[in-house]
C-alpha positions as CSV (number, residue, x, y, z in Angstrom):
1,X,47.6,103.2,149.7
2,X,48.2,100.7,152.5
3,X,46.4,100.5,155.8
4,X,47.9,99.7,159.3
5,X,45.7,96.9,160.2
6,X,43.1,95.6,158.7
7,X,39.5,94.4,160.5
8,X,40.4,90.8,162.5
9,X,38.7,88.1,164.1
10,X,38.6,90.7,167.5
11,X,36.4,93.1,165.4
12,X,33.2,90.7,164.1
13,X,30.4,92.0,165.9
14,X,31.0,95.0,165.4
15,X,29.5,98.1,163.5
16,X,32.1,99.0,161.0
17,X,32.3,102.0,158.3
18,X,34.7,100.9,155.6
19,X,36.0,102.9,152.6
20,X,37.2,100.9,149.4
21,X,39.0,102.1,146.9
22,X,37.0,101.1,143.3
23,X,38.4,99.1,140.6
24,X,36.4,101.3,138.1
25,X,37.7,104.8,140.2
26,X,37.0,106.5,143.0
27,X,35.8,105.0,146.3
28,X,32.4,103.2,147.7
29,X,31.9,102.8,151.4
30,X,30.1,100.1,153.6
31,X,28.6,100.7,157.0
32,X,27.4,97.6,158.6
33,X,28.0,95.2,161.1
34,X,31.1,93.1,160.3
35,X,30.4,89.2,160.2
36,X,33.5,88.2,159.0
37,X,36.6,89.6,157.7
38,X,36.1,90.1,154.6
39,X,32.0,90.9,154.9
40,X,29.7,93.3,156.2
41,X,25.5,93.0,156.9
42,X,24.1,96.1,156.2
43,X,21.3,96.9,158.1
44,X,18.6,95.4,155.4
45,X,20.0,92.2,156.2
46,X,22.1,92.0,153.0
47,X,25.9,90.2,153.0
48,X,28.3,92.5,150.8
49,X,31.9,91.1,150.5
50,X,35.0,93.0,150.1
51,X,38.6,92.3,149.1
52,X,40.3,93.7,152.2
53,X,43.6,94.3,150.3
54,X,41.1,97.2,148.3
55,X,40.2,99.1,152.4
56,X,41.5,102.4,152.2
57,X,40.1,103.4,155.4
58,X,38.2,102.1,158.1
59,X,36.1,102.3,161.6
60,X,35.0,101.0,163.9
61,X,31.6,102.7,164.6
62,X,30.5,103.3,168.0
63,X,26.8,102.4,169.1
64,X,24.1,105.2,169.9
65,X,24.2,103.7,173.3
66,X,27.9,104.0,173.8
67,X,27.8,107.8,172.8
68,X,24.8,108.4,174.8
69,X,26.3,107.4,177.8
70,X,29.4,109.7,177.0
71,X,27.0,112.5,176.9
């Protein structure tokens, strides 16, 4: 499975959900703040890095502010 575009340079910052297809089966996900292209900061503070040729879907998330705003 390919993806149309994968998170750039425009998208560090921001809070990101991303789905990766696992070598072992399946899928594990991410939600954190991107801080670079291929890494995320969970909200412990932790770094997890990704191979972003194994993204079979992502998001970016939009912040409680944003959506209560929209309300």
């Amino acid at each position: 499975m390919s993806i149309e575009r994968a998170p750039s340079e425009s998208d560090l910052g921001a809070k990101v959900s991303i789905r990766l297809h696992d070598p072992a089966g399946g899928y594990r996900d991410l939600l954190g703040i991107l801080v670079e292209t291929n890494s995320v900061q969970k909200k412990d503070g932790s770094v997890h890095n990704f191979d972003p040729a194994q993204i079979a879907i992502w998001k970016v998330v939009p912040s409680e502010t944003t959506m209560k705003r929209k309300k």
